[in-house]
C-alpha positions as CSV (number, residue, x, y, z in Angstrom):
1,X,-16.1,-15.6,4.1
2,X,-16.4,-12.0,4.0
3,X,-12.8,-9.9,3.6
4,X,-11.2,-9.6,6.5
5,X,-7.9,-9.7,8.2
6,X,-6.7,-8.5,11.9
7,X,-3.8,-11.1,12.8
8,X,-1.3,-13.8,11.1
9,X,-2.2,-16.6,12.7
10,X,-6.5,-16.9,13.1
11,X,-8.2,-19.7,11.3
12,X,-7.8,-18.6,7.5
13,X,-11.3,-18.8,5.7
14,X,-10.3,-17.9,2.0
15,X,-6.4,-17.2,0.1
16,X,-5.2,-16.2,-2.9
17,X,-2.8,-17.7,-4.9
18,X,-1.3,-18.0,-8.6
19,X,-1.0,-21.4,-10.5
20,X,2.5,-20.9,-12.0
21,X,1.7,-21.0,-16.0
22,X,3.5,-20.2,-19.2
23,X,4.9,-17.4,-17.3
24,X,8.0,-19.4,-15.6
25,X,8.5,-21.1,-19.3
26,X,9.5,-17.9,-20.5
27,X,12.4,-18.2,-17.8
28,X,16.5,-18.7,-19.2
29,X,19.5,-17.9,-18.1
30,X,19.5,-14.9,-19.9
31,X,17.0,-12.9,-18.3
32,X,16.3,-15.2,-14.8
33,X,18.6,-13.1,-12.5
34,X,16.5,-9.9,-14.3
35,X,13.6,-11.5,-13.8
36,X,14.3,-11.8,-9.9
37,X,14.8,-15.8,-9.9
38,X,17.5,-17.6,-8.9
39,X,17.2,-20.8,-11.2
40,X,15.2,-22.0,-13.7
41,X,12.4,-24.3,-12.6
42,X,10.9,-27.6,-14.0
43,X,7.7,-25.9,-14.5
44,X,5.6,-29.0,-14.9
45,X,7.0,-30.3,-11.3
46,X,6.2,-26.8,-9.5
47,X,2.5,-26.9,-10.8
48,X,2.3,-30.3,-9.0
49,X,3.9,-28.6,-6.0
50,X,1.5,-25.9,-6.1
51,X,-1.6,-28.0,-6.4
52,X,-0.5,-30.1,-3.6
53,X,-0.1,-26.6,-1.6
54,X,-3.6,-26.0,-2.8
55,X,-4.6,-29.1,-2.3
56,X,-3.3,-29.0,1.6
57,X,-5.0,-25.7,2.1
58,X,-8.7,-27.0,0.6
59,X,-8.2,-29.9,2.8
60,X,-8.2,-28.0,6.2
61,X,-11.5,-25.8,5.3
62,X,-9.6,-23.1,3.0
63,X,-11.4,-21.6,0.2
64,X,-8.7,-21.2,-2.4
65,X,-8.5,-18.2,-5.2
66,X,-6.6,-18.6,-8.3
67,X,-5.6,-14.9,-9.7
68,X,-5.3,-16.2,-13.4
69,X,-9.2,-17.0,-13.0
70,X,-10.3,-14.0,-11.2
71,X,-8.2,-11.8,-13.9
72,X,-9.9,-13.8,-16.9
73,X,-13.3,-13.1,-14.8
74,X,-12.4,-9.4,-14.6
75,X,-11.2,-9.1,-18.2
76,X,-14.7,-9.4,-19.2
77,X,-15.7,-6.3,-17.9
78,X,-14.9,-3.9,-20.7
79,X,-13.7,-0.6,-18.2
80,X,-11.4,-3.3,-16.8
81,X,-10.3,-4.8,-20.1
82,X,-9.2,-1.0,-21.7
83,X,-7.6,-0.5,-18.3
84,X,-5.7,-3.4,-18.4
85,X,-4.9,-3.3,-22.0
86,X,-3.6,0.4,-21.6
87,X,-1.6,-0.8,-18.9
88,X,0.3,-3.1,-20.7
89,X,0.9,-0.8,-23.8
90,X,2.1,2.1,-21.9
91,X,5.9,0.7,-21.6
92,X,8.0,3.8,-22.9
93,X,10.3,1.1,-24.4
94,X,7.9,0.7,-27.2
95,X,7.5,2.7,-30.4
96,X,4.2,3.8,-32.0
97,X,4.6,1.4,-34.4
98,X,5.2,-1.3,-32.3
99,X,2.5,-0.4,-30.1
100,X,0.0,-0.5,-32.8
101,X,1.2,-3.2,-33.6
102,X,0.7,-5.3,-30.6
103,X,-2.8,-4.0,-30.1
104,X,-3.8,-5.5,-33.3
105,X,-2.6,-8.8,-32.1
106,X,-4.4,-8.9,-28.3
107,X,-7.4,-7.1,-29.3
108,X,-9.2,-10.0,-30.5
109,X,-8.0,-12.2,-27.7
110,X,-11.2,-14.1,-25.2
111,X,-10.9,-12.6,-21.6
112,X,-8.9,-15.9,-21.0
113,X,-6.3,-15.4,-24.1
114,X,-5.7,-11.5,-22.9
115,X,-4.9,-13.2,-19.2
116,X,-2.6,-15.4,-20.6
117,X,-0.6,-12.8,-22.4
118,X,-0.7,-10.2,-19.5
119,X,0.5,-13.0,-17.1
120,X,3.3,-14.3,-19.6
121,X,4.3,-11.8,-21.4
122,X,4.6,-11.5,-25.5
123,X,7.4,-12.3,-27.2
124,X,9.4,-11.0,-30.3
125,X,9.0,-13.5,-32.6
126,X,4.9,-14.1,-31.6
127,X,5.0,-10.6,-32.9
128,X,7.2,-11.5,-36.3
129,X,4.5,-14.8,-36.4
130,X,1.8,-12.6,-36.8
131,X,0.1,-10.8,-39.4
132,X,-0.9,-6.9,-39.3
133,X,1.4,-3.7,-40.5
134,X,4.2,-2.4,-39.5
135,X,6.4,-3.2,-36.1
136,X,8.4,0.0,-36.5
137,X,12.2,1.0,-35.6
138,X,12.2,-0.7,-32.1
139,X,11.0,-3.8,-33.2
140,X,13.4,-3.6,-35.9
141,X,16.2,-3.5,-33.7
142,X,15.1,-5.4,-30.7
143,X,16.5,-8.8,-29.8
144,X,15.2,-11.7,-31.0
145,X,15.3,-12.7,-27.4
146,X,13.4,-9.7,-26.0
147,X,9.7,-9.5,-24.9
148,X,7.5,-6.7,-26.0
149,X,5.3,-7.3,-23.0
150,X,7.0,-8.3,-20.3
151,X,6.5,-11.9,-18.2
152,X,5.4,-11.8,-14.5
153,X,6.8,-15.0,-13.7
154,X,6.7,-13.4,-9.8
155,X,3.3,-13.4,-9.7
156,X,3.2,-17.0,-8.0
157,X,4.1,-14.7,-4.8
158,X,0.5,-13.0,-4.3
159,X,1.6,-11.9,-0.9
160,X,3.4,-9.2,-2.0
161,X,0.8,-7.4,-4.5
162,X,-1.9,-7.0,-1.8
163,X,-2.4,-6.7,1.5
164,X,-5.8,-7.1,3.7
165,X,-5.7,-5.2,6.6
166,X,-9.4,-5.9,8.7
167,X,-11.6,-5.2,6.0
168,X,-10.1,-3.1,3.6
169,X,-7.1,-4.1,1.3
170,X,-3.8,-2.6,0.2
171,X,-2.6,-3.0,-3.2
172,X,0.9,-2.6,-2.3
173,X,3.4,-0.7,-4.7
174,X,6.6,-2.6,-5.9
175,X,10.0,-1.7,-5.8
176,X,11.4,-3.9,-8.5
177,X,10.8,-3.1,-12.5
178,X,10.6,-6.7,-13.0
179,X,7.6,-6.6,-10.7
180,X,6.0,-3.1,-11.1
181,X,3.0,-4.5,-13.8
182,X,1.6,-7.1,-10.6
183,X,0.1,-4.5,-8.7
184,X,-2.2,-3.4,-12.3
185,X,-3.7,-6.9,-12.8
186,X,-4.5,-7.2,-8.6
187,X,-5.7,-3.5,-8.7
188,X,-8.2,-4.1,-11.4
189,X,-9.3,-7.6,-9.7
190,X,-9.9,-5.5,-6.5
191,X,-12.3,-2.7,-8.0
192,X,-13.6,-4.8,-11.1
193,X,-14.5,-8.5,-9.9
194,X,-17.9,-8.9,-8.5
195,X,-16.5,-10.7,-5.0
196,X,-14.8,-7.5,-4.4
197,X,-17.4,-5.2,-5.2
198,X,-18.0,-2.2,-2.3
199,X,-14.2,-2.9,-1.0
200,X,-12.5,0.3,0.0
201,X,-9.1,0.4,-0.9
202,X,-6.0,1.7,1.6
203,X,-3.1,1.9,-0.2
204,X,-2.2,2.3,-4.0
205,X,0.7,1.4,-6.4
206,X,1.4,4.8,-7.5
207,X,2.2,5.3,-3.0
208,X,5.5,4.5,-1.7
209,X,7.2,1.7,-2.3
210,X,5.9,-0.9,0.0
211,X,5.3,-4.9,-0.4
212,X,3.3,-7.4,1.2
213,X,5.9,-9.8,2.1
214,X,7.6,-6.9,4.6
215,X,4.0,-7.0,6.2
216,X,3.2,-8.5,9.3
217,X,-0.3,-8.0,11.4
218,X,1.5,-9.2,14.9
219,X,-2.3,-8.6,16.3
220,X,-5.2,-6.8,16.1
221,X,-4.0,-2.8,15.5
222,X,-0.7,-4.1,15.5
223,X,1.6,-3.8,12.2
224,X,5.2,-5.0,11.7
225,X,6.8,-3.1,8.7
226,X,10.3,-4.6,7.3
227,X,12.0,-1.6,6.0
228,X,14.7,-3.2,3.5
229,X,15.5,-3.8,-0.4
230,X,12.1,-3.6,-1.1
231,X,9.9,-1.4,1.5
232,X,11.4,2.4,1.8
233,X,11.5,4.3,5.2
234,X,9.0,6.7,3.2
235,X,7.0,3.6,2.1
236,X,6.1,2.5,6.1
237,X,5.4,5.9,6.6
238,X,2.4,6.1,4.1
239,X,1.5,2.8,5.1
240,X,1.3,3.9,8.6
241,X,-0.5,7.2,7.8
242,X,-3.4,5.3,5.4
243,X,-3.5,3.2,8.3
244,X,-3.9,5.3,11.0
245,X,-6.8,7.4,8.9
246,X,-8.9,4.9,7.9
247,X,-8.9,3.2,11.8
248,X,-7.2,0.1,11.2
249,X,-4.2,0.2,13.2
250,X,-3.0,2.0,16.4
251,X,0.7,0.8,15.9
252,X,2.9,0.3,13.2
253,X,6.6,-1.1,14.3
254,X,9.3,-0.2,11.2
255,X,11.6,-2.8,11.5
256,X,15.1,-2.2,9.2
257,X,16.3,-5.3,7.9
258,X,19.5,-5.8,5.7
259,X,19.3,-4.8,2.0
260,X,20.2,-7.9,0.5
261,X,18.6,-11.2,-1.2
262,X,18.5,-13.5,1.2
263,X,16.7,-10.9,3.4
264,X,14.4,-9.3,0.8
265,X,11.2,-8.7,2.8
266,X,10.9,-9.4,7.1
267,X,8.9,-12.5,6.6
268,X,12.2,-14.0,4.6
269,X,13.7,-14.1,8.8
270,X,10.4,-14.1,10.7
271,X,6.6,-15.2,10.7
272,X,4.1,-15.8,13.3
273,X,3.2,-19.0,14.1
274,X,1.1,-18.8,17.4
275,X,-0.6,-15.6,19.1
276,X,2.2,-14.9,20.9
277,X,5.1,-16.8,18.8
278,X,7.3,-16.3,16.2
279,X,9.8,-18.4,14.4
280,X,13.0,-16.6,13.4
281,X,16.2,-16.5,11.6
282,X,18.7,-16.8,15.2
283,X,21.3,-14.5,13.5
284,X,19.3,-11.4,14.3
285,X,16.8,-12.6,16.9
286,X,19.3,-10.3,19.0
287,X,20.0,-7.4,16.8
288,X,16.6,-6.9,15.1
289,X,15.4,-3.5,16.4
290,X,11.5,-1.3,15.8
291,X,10.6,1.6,15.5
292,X,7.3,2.5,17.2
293,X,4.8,4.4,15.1
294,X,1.9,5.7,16.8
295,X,-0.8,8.3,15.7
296,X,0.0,11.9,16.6
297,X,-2.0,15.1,17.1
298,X,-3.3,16.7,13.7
299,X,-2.6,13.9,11.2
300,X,0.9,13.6,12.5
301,X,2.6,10.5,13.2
302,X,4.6,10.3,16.9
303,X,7.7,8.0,16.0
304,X,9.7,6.5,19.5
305,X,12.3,3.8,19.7
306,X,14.3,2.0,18.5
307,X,14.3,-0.7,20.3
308,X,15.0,-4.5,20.1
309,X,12.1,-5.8,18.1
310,X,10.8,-8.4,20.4
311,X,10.4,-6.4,23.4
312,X,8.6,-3.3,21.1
313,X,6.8,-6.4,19.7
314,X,5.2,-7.9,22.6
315,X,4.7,-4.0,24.3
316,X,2.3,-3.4,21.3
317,X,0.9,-6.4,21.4
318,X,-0.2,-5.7,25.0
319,X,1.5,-9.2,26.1
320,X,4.4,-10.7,28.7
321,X,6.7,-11.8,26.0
322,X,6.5,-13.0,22.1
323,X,8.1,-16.7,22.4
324,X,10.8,-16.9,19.6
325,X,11.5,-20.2,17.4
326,X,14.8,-20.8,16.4
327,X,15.1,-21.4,12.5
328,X,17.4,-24.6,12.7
329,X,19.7,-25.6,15.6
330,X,23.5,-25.1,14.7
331,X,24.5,-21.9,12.4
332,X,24.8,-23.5,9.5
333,X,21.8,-25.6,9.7
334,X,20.2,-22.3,10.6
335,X,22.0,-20.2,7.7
336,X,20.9,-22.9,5.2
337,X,17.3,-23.1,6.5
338,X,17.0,-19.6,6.5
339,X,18.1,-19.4,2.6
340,X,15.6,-22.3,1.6
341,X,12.4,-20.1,3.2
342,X,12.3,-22.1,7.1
343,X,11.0,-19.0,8.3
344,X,8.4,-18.1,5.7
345,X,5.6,-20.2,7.3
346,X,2.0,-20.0,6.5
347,X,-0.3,-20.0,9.4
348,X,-3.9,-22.0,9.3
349,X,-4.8,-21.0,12.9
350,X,-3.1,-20.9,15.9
351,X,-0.3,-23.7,16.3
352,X,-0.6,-25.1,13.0
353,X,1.1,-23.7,9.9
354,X,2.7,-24.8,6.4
355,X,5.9,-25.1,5.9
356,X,8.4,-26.6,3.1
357,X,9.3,-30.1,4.1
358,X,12.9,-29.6,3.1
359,X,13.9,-27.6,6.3
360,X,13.6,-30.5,8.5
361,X,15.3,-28.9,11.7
362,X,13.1,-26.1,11.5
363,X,9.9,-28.3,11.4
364,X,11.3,-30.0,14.3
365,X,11.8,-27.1,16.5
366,X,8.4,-26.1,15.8
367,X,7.0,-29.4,16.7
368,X,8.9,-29.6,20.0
369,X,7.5,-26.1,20.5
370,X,3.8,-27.3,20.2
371,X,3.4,-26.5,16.5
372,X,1.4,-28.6,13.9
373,X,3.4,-28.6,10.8
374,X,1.8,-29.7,7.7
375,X,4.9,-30.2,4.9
376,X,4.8,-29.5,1.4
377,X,7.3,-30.2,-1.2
378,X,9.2,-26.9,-2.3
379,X,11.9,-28.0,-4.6
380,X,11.2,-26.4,-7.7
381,X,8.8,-23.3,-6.2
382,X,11.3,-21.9,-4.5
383,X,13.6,-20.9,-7.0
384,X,12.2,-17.3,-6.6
385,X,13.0,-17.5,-3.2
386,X,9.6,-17.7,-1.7
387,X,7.7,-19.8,0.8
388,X,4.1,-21.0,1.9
389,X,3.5,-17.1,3.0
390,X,4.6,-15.8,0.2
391,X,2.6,-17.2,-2.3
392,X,-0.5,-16.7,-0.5
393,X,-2.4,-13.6,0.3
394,X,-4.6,-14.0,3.1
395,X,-8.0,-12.7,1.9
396,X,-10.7,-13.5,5.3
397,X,-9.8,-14.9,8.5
398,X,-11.6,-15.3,11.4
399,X,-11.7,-12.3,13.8
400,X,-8.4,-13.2,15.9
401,X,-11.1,-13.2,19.1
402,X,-12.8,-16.0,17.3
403,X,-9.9,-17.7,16.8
């Protein structure tokens, strides 16, 4: 299908995700909470987790992307190779030396070896294994322990590097240093790969700091921006401005949502499940308040509100109501739920959604609300606190009209 996005919830034609690799080995308790995970997974059991999410994707009519493939395929493009490779040796932690150093170790790397080491990292000692000159005074003193490229063991969560918004696509810009390198390996996918040739882009990573999980297309010119630890006030506001400019949007609702982990982007307590229903965390069902951005007058933005999300919601929208879910039934149930991603659905088409197996009030309440669930095992995948939507960035649906 060709790209092209306008909802949450129309039949999804083609997605990208990440096989988790070597990556999440490089993962201890030294550097996980650094690293932005919260344990340290059995690798071998989330690839089988993942494939089976793949797997259950493929099986309903989804064309599934891998990133580590389309990077290796985009690696073989020389501009995008120097890009890339530039990318990874402009850290200002490293030395001349050093940086010499490690260019004489990736340089003759295959398109799929330079991959491997831009999605996992390089290590101290790979360095110390290897032969070439000199590592210089910051080798020298580094920790044994330390990486001279970092690992992106985060980028199993595609959502959050790139956006499609109708037919053009944002390549977001991420808030946390752990993170920051993502958006260089999707950029270059997006302007170097063949299947993306001619696509315009409508947001960059040197913009604002905005990330894909915080966005939500409610409808057809409808955006829901979470405004949090991860997407600045300043961030929805270029997003909103791009948006508005290049005709893709007529409303953008900023949505603040608590600065805190549990609550890291807006689809961590709500995602669309239906045209005109949502499933969401119960706690701030009542208390979750938008701010309506519209276009102004000379390239100014009008900003109105707040008011409570739901209502600004289903006003945009141009419908009665936006049905709300419940995560869970009791608090606790709903508290625990919440933590272990039962609001981070991933929608297939209308009514029918993934969703990790292990919130089983969640899937129930869904059900009973009309809902096809299709489970997937999440144990060791969401460690990085991230569900079915976040490790999948929608690439084509169908037109929401088309359903």
């Amino acid at each position: 299908m060709t790209p092209y996005v306008d909802s949450e919830v129309s039949r999804l034609g083609t997605v990208l995700l990440h096989r988790p690799g070597p990556e999440l080995m490089r993962l201890t308790p030294r550097n996980n909470d650094s690293l932005l995970f919260d344990g340290i997974p059995w690798v071998g059991r989330a690839q089988e987790e993942h494939d089976a999410f793949a797997e259950a994707l493929r099986s309903h009519g989804v064309e599934v992307l891998h990133l580590g493939r389309l990077l290796a395929e985009t690696l073989a493009v020389p501009r995008a190779r120097e890009e890339l490779t530039a990318a990874a040796l402009a850290d200002p932690r490293l030395g001349d030396a050093l940086r010499r150093r490690i260019t004489d170790h990736i340089v003759g790397l295959d398109a799929e070896g330079l991959a491997t080491v831009l999605m996992s990292g390089l290590a101290h000692r790979e360095i110390q294994q290897g032969g070439g000159g000199p590592r210089g005074l910051v080798y020298a003193m580094m920790d044994p322990h330390d990486f001279v490229i970092d690992p992106l063991p985060n980028l199993l969560f595609t959502r959050d590097s790139s956006v499609w918004i109708r037919d053009r696509v944002a390549v977001t810009s991420l808030a946390m240093p752990a993170r920051r390198r993502e958006t260089t390996l999707t950029d270059a996918i997006y302007r170097h790969h063949p299947r993306f040739a001619g696509i315009q882009p409508l947001y960059a990573p040197a913009m604002e700091h905005v990330e894909g999980g915080d966005v939500l297309l409610l409808a057809p010119g409808v955006l829901a921006v979470g405004v949090g630890e991860r997407t600045t006030p300043a961030g929805a506001e270029r997003l909103a401005r791009q948006v508005f400019a290049a005709g893709a949007a007529h409303t953008i609702l900023a949505v603040p949502i608590a600065q805190e982990r549990a609550t890291m982007h807006l689809d961590t307590v709500c995602t669309m499940v239906d045209v005109d229903a949502v499933v969401m965390y119960p706690a701030i069902a009542d208390s979750l308040t938008a701010w309506t951005v519209t276009a102004g007058d000379d390239g100014e933005i009008d900003v109105a509100g707040p008011k409570p999300f739901l209502a600004a919601a289903a006003e945009a929208m141009g419908i009665e109501r936006l049905r709300l879910i419940d995560t869970g039934l009791d608090p606790v149930t709903a508290e625990r739920e919440q933590w272990d991603d039962g609001n981070n659905t991933l929608a297939i088409a209308p009514r029918l959604c993934v969703a990790y197996e292990r919130n089983i009030e969640t899937n129930a309440q869904l059900e009973r609300a009309g809902i096809e669930v299709i489970r997937i095992a999440g144990s060791e995948l969401g460690s990085g606190r991230g569900g079915p939507r976040c490790m999948s960035c929608p690439v084509a649906r169908a037109p929401l009209s088309a359903g």
